[in-house]
N, CA, C and O atoms as a Tinker XYZ file with bonds, in Angstrom:
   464  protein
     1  N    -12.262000    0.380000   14.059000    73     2
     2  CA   -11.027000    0.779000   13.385000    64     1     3
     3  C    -10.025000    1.221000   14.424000    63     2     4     5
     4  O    -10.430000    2.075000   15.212000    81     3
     5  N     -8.854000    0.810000   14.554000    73     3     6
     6  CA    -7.614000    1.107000   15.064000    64     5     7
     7  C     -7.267000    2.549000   14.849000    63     6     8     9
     8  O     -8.110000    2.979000   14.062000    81     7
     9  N     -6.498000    3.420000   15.146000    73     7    10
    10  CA    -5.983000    4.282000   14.638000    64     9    11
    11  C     -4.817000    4.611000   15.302000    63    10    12    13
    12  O     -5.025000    4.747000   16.508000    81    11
    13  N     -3.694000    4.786000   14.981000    73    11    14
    14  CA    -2.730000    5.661000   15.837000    64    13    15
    15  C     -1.854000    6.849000   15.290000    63    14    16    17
    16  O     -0.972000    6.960000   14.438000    81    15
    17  N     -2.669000    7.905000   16.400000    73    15    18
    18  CA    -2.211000    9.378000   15.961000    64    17    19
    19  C     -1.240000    9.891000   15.727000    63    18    20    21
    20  O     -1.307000   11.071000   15.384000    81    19
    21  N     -0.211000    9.378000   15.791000    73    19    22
    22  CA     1.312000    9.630000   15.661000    64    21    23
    23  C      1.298000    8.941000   14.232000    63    22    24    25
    24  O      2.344000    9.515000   13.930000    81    23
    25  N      1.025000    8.238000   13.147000    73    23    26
    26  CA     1.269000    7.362000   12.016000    64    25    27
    27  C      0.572000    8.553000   10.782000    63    26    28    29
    28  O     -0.612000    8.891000   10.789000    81    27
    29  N      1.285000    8.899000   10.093000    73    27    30
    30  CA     1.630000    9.729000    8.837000    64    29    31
    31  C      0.366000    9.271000    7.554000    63    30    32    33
    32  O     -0.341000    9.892000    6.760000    81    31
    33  N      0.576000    7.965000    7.887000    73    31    34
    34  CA    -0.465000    7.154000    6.962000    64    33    35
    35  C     -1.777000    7.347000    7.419000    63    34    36    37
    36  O     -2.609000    7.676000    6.573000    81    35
    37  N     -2.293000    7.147000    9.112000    73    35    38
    38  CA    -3.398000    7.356000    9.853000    64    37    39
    39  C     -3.957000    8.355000    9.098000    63    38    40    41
    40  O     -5.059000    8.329000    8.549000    81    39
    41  N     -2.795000    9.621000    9.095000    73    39    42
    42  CA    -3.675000   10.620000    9.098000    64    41    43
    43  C     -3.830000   10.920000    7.589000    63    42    44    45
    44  O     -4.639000   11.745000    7.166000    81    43
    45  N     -2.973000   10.170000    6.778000    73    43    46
    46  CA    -3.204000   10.417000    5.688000    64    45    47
    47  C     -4.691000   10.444000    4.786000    63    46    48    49
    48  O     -5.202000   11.254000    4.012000    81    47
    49  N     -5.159000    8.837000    5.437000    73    47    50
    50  CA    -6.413000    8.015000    5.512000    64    49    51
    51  C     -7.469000    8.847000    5.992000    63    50    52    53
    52  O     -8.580000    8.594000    5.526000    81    51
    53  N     -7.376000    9.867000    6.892000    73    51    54
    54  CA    -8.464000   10.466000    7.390000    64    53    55
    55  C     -8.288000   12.080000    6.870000    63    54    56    57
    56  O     -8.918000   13.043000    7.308000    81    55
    57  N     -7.219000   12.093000    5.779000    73    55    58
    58  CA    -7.779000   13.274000    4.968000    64    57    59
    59  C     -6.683000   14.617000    6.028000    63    58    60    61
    60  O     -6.058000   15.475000    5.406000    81    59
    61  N     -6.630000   14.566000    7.587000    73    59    62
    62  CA    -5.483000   15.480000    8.072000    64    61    63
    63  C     -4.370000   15.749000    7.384000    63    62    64    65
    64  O     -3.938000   16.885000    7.191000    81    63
    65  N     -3.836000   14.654000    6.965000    73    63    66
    66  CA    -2.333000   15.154000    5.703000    64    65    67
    67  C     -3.106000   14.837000    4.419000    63    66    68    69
    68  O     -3.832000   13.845000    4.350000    81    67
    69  N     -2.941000   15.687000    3.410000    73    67    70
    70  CA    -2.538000   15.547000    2.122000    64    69    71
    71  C     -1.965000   14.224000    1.002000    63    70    72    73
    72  O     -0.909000   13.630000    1.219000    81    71
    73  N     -2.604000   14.003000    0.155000    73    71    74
    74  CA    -1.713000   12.969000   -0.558000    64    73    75
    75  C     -2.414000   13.005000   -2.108000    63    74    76    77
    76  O     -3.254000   13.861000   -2.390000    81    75
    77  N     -2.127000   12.340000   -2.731000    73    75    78
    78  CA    -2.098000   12.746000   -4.409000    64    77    79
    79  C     -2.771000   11.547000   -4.869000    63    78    80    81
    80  O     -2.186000   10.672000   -5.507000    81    79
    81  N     -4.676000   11.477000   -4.374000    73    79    82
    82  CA    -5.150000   10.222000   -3.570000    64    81    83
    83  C     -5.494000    9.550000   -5.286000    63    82    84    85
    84  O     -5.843000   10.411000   -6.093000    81    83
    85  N     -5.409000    8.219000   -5.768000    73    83    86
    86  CA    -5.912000    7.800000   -7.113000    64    85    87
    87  C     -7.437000    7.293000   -6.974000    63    86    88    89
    88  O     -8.275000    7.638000   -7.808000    81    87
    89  N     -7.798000    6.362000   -5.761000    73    87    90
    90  CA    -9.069000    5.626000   -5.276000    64    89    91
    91  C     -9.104000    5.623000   -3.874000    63    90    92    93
    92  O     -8.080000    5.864000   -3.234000    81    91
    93  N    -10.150000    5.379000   -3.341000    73    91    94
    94  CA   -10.619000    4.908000   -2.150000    64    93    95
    95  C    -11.775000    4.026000   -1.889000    63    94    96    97
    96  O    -12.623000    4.050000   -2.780000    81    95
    97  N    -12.126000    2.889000   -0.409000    73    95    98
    98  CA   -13.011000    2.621000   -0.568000    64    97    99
    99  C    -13.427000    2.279000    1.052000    63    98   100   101
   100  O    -12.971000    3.038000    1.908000    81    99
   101  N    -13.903000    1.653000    1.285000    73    99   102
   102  CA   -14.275000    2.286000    3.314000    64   101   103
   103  C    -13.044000    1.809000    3.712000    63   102   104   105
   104  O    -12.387000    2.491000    4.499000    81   103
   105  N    -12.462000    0.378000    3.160000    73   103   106
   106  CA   -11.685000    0.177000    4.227000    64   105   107
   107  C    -10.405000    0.302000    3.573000    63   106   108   109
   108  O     -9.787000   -0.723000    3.862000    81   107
   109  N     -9.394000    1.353000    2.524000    73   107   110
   110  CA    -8.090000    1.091000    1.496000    64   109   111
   111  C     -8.264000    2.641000    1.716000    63   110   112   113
   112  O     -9.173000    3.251000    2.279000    81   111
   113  N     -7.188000    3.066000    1.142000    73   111   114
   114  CA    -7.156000    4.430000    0.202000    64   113   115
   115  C     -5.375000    3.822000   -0.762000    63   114   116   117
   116  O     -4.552000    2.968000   -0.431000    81   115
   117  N     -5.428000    4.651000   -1.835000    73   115   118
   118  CA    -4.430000    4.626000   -2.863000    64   117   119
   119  C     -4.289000    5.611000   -3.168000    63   118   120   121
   120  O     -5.144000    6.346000   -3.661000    81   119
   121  N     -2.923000    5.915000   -2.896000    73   119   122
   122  CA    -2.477000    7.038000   -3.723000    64   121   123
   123  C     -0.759000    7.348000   -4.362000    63   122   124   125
   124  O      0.225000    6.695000   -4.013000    81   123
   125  N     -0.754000    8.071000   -4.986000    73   123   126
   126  CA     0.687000    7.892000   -5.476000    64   125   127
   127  C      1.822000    8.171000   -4.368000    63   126   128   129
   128  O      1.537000    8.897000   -3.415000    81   127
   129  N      2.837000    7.722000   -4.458000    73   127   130
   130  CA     3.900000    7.805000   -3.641000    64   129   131
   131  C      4.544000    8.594000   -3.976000    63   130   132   133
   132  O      4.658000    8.823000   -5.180000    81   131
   133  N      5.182000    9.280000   -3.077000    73   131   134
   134  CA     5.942000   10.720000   -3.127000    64   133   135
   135  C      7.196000   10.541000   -3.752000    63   134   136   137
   136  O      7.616000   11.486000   -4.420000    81   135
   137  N      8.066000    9.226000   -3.642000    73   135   138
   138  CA     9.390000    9.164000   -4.082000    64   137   139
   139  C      9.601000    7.949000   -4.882000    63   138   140   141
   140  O     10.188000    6.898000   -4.625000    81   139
   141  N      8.763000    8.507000   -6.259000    73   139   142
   142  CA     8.498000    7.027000   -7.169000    64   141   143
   143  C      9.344000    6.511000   -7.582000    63   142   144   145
   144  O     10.310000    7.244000   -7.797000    81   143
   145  N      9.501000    5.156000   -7.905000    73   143   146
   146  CA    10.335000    4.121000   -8.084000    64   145   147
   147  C      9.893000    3.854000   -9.480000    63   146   148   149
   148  O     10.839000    3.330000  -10.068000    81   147
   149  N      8.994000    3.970000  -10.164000    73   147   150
   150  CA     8.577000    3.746000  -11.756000    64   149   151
   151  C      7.542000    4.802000  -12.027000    63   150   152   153
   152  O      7.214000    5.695000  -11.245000    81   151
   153  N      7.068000    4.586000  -13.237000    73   151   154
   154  CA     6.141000    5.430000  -14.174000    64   153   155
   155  C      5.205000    5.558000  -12.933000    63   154   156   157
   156  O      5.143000    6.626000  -12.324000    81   155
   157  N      4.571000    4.609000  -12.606000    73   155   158
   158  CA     3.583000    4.474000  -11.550000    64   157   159
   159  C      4.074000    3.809000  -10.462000    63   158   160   161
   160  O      4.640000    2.725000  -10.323000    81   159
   161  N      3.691000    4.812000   -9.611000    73   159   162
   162  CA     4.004000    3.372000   -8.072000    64   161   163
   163  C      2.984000    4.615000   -7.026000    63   162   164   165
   164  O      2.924000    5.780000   -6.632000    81   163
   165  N      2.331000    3.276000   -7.006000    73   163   166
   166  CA     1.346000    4.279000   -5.659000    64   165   167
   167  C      1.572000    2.822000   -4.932000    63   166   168   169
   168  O      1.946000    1.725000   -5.346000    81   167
   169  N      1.121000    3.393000   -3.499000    73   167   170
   170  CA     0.706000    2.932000   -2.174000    64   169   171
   171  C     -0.863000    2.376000   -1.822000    63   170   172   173
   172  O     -1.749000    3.144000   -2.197000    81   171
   173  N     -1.157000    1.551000   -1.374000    73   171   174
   174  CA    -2.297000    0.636000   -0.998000    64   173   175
   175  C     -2.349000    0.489000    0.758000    63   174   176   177
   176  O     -1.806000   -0.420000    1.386000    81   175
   177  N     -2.924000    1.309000    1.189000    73   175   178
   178  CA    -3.150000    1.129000    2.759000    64   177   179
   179  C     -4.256000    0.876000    3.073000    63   178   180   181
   180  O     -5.172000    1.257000    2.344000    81   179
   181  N     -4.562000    0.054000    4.419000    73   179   182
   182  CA    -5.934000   -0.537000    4.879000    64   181   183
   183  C     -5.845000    0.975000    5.942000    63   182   184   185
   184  O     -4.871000    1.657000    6.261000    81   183
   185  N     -7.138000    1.087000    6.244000    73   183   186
   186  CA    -7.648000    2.008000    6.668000    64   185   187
   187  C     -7.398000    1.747000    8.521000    63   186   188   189
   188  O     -7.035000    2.496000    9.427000    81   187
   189  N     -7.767000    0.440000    8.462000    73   187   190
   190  CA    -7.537000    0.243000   10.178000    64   189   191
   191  C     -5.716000    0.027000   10.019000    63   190   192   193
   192  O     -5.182000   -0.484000    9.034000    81   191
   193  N     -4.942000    0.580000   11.305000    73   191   194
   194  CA    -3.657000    0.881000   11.657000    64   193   195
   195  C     -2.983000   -0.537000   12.027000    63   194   196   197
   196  O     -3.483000   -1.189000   12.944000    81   195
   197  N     -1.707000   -1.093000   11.239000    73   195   198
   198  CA    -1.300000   -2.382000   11.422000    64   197   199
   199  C      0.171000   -2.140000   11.273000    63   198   200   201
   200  O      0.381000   -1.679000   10.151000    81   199
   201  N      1.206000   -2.266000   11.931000    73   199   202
   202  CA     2.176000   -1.825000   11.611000    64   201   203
   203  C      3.084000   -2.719000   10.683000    63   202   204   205
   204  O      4.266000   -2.469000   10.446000    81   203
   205  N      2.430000   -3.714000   10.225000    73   203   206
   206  CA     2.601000   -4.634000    8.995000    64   205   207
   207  C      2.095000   -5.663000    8.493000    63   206   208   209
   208  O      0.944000   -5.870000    8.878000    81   207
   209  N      2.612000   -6.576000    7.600000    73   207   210
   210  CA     1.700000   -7.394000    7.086000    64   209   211
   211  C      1.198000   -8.426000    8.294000    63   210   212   213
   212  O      0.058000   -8.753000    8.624000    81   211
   213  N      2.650000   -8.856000    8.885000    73   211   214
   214  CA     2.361000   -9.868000    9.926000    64   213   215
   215  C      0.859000   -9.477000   10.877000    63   214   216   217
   216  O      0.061000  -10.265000   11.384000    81   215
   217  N      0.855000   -8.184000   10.880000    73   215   218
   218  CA     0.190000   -8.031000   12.306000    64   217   219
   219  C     -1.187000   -8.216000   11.821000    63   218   220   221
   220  O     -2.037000   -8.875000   12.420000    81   219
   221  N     -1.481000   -7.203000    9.984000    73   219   222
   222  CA    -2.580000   -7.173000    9.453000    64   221   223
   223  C     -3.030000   -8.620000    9.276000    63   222   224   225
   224  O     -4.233000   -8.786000    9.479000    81   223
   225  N     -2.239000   -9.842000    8.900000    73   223   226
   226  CA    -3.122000  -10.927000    8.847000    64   225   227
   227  C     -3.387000  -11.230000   10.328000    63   226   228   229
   228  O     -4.571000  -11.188000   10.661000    81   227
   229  N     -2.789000  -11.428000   10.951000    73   227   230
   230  CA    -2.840000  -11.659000   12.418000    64   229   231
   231  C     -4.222000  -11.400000   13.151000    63   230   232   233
   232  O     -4.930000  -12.219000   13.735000    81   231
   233  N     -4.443000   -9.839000   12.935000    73   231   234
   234  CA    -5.990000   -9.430000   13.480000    64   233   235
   235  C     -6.848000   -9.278000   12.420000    63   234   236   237
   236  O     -7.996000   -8.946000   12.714000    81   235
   237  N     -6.610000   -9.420000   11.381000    73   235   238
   238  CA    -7.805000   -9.209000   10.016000    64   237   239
   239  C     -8.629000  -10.298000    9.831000    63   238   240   241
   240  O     -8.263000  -11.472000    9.893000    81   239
   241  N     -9.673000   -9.929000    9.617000    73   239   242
   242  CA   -10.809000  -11.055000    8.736000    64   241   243
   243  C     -9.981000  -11.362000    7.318000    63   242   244   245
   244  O     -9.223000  -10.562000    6.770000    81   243
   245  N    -10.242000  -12.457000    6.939000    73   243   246
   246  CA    -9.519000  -13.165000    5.867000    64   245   247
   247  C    -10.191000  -12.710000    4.435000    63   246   248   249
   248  O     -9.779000  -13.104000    3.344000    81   247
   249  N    -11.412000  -11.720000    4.647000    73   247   250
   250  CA   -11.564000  -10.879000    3.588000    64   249   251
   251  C    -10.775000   -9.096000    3.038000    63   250   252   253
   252  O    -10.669000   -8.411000    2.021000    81   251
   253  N    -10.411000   -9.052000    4.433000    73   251   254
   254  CA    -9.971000   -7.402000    4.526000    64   253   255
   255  C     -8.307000   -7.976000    4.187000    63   254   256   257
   256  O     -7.498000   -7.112000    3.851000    81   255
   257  N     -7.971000   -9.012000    4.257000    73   255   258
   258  CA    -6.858000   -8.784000    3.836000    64   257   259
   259  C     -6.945000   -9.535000    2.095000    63   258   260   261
   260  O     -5.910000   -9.625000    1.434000    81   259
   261  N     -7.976000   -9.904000    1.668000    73   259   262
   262  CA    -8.175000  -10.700000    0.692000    64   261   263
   263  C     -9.015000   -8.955000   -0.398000    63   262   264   265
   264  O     -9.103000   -8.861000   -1.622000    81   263
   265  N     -9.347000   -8.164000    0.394000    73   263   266
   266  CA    -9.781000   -7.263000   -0.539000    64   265   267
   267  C     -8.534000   -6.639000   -0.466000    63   266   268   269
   268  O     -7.975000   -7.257000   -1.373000    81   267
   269  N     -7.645000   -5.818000   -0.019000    73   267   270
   270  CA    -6.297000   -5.039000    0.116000    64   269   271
   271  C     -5.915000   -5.254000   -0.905000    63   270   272   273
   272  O     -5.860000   -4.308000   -1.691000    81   271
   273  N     -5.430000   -6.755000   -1.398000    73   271   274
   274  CA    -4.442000   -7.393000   -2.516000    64   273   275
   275  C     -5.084000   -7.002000   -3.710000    63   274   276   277
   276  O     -4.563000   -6.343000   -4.610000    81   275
   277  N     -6.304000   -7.462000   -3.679000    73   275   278
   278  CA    -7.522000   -7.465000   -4.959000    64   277   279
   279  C     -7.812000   -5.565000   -5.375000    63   278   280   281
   280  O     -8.362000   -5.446000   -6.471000    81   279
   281  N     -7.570000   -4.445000   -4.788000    73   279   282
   282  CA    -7.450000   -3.447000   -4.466000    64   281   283
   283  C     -6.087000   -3.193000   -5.513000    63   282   284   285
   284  O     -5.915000   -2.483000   -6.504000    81   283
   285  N     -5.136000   -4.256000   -4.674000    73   283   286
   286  CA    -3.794000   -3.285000   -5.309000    64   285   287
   287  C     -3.795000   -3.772000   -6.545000    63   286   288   289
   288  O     -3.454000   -3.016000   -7.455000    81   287
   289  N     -4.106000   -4.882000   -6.782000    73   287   290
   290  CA    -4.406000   -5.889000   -8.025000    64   289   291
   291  C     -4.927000   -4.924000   -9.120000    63   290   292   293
   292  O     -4.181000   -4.467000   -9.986000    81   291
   293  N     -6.120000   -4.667000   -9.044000    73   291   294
   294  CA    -6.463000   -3.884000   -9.737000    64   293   295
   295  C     -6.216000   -2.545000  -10.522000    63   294   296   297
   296  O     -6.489000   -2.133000  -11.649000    81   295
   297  N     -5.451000   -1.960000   -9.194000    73   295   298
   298  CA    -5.043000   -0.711000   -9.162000    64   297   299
   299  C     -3.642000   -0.928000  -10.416000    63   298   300   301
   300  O     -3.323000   -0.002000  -11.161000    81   299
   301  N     -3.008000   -2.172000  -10.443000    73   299   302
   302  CA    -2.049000   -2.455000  -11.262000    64   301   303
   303  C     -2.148000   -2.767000  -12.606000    63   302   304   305
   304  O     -1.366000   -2.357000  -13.464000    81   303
   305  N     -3.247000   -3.601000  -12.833000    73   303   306
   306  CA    -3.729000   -4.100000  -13.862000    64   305   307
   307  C     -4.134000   -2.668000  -14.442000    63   306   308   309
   308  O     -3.482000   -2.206000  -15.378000    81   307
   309  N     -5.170000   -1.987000  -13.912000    73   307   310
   310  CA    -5.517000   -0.297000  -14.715000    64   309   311
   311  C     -4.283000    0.382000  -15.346000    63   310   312   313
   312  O     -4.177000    1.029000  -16.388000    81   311
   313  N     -3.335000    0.024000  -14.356000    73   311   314
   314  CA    -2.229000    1.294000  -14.340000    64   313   315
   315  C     -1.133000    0.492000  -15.978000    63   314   316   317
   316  O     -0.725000    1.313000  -16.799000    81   315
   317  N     -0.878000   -0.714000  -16.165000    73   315   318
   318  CA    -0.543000   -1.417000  -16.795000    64   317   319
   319  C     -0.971000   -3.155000  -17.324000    63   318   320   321
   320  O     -0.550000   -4.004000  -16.537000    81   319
   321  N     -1.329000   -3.407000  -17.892000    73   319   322
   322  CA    -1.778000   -4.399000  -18.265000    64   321   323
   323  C     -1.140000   -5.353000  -18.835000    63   322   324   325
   324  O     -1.806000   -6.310000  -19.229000    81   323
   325  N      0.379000   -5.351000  -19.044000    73   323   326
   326  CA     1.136000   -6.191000  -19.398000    64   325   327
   327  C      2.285000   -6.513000  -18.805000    63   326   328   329
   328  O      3.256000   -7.143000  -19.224000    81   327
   329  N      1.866000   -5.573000  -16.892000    73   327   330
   330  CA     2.257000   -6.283000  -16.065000    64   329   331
   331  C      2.659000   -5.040000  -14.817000    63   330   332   333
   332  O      2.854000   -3.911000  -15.265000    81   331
   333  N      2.757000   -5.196000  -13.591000    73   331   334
   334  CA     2.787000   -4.758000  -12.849000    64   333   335
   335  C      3.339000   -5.375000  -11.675000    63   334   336   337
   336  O      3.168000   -6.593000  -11.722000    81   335
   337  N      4.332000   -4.740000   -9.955000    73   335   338
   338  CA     4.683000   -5.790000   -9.547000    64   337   339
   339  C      3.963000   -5.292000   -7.810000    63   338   340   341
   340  O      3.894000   -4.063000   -7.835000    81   339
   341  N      3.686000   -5.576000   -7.064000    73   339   342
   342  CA     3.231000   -5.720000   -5.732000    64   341   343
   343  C      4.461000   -5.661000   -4.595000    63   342   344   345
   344  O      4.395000   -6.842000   -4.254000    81   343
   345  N      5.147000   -5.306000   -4.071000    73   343   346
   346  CA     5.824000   -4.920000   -2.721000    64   345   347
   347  C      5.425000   -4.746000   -1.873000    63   346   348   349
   348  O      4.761000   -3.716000   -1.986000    81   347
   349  N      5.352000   -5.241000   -0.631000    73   347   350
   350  CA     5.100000   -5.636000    0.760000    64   349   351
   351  C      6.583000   -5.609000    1.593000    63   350   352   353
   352  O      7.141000   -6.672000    1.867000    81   351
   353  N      7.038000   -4.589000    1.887000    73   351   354
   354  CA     8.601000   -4.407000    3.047000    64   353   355
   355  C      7.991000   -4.566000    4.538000    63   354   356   357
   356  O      7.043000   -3.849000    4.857000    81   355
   357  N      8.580000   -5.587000    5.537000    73   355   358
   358  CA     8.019000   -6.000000    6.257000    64   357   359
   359  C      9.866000   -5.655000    7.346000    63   358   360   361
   360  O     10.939000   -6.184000    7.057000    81   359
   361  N      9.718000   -5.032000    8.079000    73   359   362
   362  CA    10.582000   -4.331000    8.815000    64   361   363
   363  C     11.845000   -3.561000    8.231000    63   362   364   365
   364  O     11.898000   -3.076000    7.100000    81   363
   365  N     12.863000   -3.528000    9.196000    73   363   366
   366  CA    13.658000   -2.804000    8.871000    64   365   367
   367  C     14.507000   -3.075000    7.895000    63   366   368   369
   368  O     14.837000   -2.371000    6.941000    81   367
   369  N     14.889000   -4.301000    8.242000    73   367   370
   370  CA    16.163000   -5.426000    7.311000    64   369   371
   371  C     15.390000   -5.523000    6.054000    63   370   372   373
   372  O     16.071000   -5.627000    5.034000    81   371
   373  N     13.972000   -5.510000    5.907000    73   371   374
   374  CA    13.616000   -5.371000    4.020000    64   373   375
   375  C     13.217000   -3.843000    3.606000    63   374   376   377
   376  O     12.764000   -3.439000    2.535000    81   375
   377  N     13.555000   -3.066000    4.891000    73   375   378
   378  CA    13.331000   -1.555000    3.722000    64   377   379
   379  C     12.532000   -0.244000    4.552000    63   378   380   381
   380  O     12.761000    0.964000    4.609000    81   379
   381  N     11.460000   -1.155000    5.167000    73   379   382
   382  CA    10.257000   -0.508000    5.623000    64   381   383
   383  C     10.582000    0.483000    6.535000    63   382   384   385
   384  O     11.178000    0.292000    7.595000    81   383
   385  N      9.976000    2.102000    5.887000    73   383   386
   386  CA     9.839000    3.127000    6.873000    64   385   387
   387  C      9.138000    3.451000    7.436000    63   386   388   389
   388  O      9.263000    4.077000    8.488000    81   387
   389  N      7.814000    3.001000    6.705000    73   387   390
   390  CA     6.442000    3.898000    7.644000    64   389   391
   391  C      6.068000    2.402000    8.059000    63   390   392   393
   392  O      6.243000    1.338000    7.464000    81   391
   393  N      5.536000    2.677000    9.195000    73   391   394
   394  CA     5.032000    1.412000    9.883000    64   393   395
   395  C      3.825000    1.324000   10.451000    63   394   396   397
   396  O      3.453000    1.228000   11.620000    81   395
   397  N      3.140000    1.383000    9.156000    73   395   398
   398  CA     1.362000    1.547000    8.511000    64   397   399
   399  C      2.047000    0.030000    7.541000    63   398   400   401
   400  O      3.099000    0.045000    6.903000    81   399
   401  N      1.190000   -1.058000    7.671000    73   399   402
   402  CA     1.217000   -1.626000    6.563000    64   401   403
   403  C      0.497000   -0.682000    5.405000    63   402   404   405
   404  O     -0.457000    0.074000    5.589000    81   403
   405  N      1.345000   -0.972000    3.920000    73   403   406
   406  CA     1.385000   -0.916000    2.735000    64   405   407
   407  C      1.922000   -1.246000    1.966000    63   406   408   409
   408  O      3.148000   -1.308000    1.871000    81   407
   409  N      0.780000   -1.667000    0.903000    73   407   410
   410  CA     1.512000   -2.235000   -0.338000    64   409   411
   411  C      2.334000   -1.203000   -1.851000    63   410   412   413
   412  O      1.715000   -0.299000   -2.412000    81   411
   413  N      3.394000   -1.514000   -2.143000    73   411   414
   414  CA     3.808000   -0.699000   -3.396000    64   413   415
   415  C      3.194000   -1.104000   -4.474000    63   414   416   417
   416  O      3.204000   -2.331000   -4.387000    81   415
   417  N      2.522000   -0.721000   -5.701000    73   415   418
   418  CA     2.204000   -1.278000   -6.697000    64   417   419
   419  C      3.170000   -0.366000   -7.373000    63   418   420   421
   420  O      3.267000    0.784000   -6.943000    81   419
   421  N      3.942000   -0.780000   -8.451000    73   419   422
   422  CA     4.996000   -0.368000   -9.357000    64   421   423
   423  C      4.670000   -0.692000  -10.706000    63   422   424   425
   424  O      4.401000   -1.891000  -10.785000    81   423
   425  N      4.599000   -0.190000  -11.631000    73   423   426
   426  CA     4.831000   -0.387000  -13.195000    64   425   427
   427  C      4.533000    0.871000  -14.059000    63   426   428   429
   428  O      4.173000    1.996000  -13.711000    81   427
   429  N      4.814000    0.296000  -15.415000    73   427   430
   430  CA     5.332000    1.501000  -16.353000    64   429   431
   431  C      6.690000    1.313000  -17.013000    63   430   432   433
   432  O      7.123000    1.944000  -17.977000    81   431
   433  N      7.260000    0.388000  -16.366000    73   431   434
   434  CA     8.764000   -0.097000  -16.476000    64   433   435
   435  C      9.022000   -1.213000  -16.682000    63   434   436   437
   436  O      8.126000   -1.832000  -16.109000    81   435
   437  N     10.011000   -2.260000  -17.368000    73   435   438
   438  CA    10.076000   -3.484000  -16.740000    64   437   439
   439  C     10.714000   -3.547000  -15.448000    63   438   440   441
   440  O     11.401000   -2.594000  -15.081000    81   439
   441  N     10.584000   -4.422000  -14.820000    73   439   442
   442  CA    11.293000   -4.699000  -13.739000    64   441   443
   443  C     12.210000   -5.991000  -13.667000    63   442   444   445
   444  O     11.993000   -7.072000  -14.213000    81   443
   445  N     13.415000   -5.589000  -12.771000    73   443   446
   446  CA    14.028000   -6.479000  -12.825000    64   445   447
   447  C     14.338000   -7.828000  -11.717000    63   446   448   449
   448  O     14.065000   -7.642000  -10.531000    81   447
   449  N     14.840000   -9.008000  -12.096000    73   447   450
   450  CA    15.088000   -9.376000  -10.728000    64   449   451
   451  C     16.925000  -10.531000  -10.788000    63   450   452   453
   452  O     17.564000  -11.179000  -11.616000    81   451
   453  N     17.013000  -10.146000   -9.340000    73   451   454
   454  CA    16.394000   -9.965000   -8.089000    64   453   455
   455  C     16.264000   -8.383000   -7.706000    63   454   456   457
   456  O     16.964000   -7.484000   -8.172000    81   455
   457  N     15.056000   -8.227000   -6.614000    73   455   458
   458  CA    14.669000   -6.898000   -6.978000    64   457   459
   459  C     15.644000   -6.005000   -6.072000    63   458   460   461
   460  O     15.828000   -4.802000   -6.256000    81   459
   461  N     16.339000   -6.899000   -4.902000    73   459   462
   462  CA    16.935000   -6.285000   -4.332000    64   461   463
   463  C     18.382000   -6.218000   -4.172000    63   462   464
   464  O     18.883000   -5.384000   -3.419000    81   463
């Protein structure tokens, strides 16, 4: 596992910071997001440190990034079942602050598009 000690998320994952955790599993944790965007919107992070999607497929086994999705998948489907939406912000120009890949899972709401 990667880690880098300066990343908010790192330490989130290893329990040093605090978070408002819903699931975990060796290699994810989920938990709600601090500045929600719908009824529900938690966060989906891989446990090893990637500072985004690019990099996570890049060095990942094609299961760790195939469980992540299936993770948030789920986590969406529980949270709403008649629909839910997945967000992936991949630098600056689409949004992204923390630079831990993570996924948004959002619903509770409809959503609209275009989303941005």
């Amino acid at each position: 596992m990667t880690r880098d000690e300066n990343c908010i998320f790192c330490k989130i994952f290893s329990g040093e910071v605090k978070s408002d955790e819903v699931t975990r599993t060796d290699d994810a944790l989920v938990f709600r997001d601090l500045n929600p965007q719908a009824p529900t919107h938690v966060l989906v992070i891989p446990k090893r440190h990637a500072a985004n999607l690019g990099d996570f497929v890049a060095s990942a086994e094609p299961h760790e990034v195939g469980d992540l999705f299936a993770l948030a998948s789920r986590t969406g489907r529980a949270a709403s079942p008649d629909g839910y939406r997945i967000v992936v912000n991949e630098g600056h120009e689409a949004g992204q602050t923390v630079f831990h890949l993570h996924l948004h899972v959002l619903a509770g709401r409809r959503m609209h598009w275009p989303p941005g």
